[in-house]
LUMKE-470046 format. One record per residue: x, y, z of N, C-alpha, C in turn; residue in one letter. Coordinates in steps of 0.1 Angstrom, whole numbers, plus 2048, in hexadecimal, padded with zeros to 3 digits. Layout:
! residues N
XYZXYZXYZa ...
This chain:
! residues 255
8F37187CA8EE70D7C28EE7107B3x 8F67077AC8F57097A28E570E794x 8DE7027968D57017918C470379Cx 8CC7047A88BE7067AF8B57137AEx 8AC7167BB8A27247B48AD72C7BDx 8AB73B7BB8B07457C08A374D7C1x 8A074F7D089A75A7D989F7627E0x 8987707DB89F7807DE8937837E8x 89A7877F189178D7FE89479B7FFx 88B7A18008877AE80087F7B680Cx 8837C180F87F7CB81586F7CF80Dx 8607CC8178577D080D8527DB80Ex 85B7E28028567F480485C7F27F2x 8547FC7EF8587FD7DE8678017DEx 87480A7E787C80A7E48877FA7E7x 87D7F37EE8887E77F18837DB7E6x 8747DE7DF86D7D77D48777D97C7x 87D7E47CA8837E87B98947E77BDx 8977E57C88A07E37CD8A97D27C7x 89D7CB7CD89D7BE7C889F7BC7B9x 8937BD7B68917C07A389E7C57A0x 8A97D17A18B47D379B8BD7C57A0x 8BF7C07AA8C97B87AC8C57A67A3x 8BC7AA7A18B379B79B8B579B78Cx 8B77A97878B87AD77A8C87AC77Bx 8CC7B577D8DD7AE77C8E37A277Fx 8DA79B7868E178E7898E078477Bx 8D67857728D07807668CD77376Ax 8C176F7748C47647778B575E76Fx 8B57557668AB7517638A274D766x 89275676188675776788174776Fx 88673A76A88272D77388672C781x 89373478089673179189773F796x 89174979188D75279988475779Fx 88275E7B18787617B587A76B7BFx 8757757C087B77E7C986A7837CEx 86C7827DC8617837E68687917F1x 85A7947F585A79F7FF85E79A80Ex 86979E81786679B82285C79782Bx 85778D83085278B83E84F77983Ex 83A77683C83D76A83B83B76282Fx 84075982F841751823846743823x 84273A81A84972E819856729816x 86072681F86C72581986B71A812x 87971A80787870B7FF8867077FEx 8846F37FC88F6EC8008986F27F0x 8A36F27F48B16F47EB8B27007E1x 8AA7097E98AA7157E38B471E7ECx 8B972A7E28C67347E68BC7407E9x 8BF7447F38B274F7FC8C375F801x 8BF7657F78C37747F38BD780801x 8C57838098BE78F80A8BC79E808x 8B77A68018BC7AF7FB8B97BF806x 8C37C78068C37CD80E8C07E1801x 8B57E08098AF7ED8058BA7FB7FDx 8BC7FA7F78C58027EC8C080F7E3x 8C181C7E88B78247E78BA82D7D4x 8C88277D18CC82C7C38CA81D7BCx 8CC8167C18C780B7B78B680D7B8x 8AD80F7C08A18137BD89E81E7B4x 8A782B7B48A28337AA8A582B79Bx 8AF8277958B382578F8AB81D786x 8A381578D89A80A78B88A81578Ax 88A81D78D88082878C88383177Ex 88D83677B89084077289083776Ax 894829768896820758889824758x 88181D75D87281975B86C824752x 86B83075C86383B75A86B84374Ax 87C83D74487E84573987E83C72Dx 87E82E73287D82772687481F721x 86A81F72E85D81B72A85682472Cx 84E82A73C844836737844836746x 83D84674683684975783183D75Dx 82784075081E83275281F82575Cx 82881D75682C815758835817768x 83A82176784182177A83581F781x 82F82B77D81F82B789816820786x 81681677F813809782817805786x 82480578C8337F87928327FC7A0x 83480779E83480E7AE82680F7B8x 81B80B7AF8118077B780F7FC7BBx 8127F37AF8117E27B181C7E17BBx 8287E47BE82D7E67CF8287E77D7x 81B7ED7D98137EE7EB80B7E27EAx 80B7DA7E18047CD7E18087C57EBx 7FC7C17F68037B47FE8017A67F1x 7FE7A47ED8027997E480F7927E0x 8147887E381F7817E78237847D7x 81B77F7CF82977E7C082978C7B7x 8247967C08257A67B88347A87B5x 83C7A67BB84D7A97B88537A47A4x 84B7967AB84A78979C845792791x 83B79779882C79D78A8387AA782x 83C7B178B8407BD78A8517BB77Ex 8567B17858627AB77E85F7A7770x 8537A177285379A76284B7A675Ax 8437AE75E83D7B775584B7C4750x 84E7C775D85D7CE7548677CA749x 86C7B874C86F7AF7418667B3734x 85C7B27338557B67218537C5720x 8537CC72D8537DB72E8607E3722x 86B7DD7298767E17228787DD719x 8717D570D8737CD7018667D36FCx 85B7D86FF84F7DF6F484F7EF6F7x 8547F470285580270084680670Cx 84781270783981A70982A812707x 82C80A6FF81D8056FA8197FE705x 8237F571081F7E87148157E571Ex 8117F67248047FA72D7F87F7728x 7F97F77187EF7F27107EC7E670Bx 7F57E170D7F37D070C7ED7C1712x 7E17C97197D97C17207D97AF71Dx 7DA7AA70E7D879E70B7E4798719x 7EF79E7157F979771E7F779672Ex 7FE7877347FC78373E7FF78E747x 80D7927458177967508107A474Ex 8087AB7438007B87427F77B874Fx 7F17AD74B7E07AD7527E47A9763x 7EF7A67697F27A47757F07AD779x 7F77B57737FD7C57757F17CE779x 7EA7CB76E7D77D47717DA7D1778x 7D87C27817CB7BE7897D67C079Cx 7E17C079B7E97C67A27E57D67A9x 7E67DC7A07E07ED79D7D37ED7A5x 7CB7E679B7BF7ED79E7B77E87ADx 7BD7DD7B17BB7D87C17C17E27CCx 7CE7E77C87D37F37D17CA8007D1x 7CB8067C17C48137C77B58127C5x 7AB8057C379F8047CA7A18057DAx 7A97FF7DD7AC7FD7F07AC80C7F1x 7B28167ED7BB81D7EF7B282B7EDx 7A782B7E379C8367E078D82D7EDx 7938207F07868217FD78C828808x 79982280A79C82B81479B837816x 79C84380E79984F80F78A84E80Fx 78384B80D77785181277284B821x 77A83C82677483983177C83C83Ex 78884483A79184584578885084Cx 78A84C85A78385A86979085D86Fx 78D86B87079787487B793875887x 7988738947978798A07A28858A2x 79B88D8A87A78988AB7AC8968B9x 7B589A8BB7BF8958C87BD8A48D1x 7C38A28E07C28AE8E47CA8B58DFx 7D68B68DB7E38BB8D27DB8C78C5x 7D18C28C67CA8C48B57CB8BB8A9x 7D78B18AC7DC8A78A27CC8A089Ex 7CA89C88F7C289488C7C7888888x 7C487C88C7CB86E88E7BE865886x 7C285C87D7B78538767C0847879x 7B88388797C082C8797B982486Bx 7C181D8647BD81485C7C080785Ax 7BA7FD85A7C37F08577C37E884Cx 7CA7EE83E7C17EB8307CE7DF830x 7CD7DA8227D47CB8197DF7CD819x 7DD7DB8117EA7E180A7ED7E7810x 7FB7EC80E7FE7F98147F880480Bx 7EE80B80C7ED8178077EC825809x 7F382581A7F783281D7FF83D811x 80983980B80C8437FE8018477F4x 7F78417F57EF8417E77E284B7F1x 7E584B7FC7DB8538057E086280Bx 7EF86380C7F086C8147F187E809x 7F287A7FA7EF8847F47E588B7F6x 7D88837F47CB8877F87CA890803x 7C88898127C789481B7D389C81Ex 7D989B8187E88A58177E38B1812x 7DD8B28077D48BD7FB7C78C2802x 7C18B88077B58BA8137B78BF81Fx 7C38BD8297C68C28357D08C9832x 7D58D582C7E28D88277E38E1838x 7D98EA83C7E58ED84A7DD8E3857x 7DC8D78597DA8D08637E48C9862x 7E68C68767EF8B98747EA8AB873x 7ED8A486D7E589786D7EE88A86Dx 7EB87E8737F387486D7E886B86Dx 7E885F8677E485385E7ED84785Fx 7E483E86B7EC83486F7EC825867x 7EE82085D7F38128587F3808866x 7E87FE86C7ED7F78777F17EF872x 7F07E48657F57DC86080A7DC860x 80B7EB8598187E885381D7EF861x 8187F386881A7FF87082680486Bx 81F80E86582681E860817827860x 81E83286281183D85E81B84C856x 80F84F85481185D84A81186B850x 81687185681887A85D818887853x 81288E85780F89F8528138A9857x 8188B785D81A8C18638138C9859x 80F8D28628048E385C8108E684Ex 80C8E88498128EF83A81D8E8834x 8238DC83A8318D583582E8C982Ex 8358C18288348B58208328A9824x 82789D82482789182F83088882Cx 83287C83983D87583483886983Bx 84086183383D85083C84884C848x 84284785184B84285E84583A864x 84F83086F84682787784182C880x 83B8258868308298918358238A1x 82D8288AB8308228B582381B8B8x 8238108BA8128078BD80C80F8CBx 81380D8D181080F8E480D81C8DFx 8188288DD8108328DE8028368D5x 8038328CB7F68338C27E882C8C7x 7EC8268CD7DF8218D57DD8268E4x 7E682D8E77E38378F57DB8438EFx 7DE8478E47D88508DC7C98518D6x 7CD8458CE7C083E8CB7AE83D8D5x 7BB83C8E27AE8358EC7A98448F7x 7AF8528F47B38598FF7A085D8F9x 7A486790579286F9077918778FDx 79687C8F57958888EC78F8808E0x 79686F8DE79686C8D478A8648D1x 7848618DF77585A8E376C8668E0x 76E86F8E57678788E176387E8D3x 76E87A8CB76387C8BA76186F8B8x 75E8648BE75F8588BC74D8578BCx 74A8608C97398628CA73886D8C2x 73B8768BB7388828B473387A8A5x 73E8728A273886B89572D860896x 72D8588A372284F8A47148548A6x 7158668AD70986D8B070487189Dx 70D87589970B87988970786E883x 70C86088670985587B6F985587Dx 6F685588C6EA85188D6DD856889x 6DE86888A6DB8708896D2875879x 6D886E86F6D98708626CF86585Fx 6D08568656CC84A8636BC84A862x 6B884685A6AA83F8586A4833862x 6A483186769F82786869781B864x 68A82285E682819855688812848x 69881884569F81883D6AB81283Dx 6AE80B8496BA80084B6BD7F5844x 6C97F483B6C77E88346D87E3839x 6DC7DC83F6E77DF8446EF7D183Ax 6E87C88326EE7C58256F37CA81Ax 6E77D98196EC7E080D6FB7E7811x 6FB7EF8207027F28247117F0827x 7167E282871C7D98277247D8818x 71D7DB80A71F7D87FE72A7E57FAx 7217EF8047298017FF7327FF80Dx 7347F881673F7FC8207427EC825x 74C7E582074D7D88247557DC834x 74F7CE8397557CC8467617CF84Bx 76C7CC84377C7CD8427837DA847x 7797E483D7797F68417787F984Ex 76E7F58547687F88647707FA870x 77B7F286B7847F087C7837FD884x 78780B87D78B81788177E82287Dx 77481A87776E82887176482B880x 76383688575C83B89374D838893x 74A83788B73983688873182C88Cx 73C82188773B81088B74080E89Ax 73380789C73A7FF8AA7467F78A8x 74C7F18B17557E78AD7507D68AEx 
């Protein structure tokens, strides 16, 4: 279509995010009929040209190294975060702030007045808020294996923004860290480097449910209780420091 919109479909992982973004940028297609969305669901629209872009792992660096040499660190590790955003128009956000990125330089992390700036914060700062609860509310069960297995079911994807942490933390445990949303988890081995992969549901919930794994299931609910006040229950206050959303997986909580 000549004049119609043009939608880029994308793989949602930051290499299929920046994937898109390079083929969007070379296409020069002007910002009114452009829109490039993450795989899954979404509203299709009448007389629009629907792109699919297939995950391109040197066009993603490439789209990394500009960023990071002609604008700033900075500025990647804001882009690359605002990618684990479930938020439908983060791709948009990310597109248009690199647009004035590459026209003010270094400063443009500082430019709060602007629109396409302050997305950007508020992109950011919803992931790695998600992403610093989750480290403190994730629970381990240990397996008979010895493997320690945690489940989470956050917004975003913030398994990358998580698995440094207990990586530095567990450096010789094995561990994995299961994502049920995106299913992927983060897998660790004793002394080696973690990595992301998918998961298998059936087995992780044979896992999930086995005896070993019931068993610190009561170890933490004996500990929760243990500690507790009674005269001292406020389970509103409680609620404010551990919202509901967290709970799915944490052992302490009933379900």
């Amino acid at each position: 279509m000549e004049n119609g919109k043009i939608v880029y479909i994308c793989e949602n992982t930051p290499d299929g995010v920046f994937t898109a973004i390079y083929d969007a940028w070379a296409a020069r297609i002007p910002d009114e009929r452009l829109s490039i969305l993450a795989d899954g669901e979404f509203a299709m629209e009448l007389f629009a040209e629907y792109r699919y872009v297939e995950t391109d792992m040197e066009k993603a660096v490439k789209v990394a190294r500009s960023v990071s040499r002609k604008i700033s660190p900075e500025a990647y590790r804001q882009i690359y975060t605002a990618s684990l955003s479930y938020e439908e128009d983060k791709i948009m956000a990310i597109y248009r702030f690199l647009k004035i990125g590459f026209r003010y330089g270094t400063v443009i992390t500082d430019m709060h007045a602007k629109e396409e700036v302050c997305r950007m914060f508020e992109l950011c700062r919803n992931v790695t808020n998600e992403a610093h609860s989750f480290r403190e509310f994730v629970r381990f069960a240990e397996l008979e294996n010895g493997i320690l297995l945690a489940r989470i079911k956050p917004k975003n994807f913030v398994l990358p923004l998580m698995a440094g942490h207990f990586a530095d933390r567990f450096p010789e445990e094995h561990f994995v860290i299961i994502d049920d949303n995106s299913e992927m988890g983060v897998f660790h081995e004793r002394g080696k480097k973690w990595f992301l992969s998918p998961i298998d549901k059936e087995a992780i919930e044979r896992l999930w449910n086995s005896d070993r794994a019931k068993e610190y299931e009561q170890l933490w609910k004996t500990f929760f209780r243990a500690i507790a006040i009674k005269q001292r229950h406020n389970y509103k206050c409680q609620r404010n420091f551990c919202a509901l959303r967290y709970r799915d997986y944490m052992l302490e909580f009933d379900n």
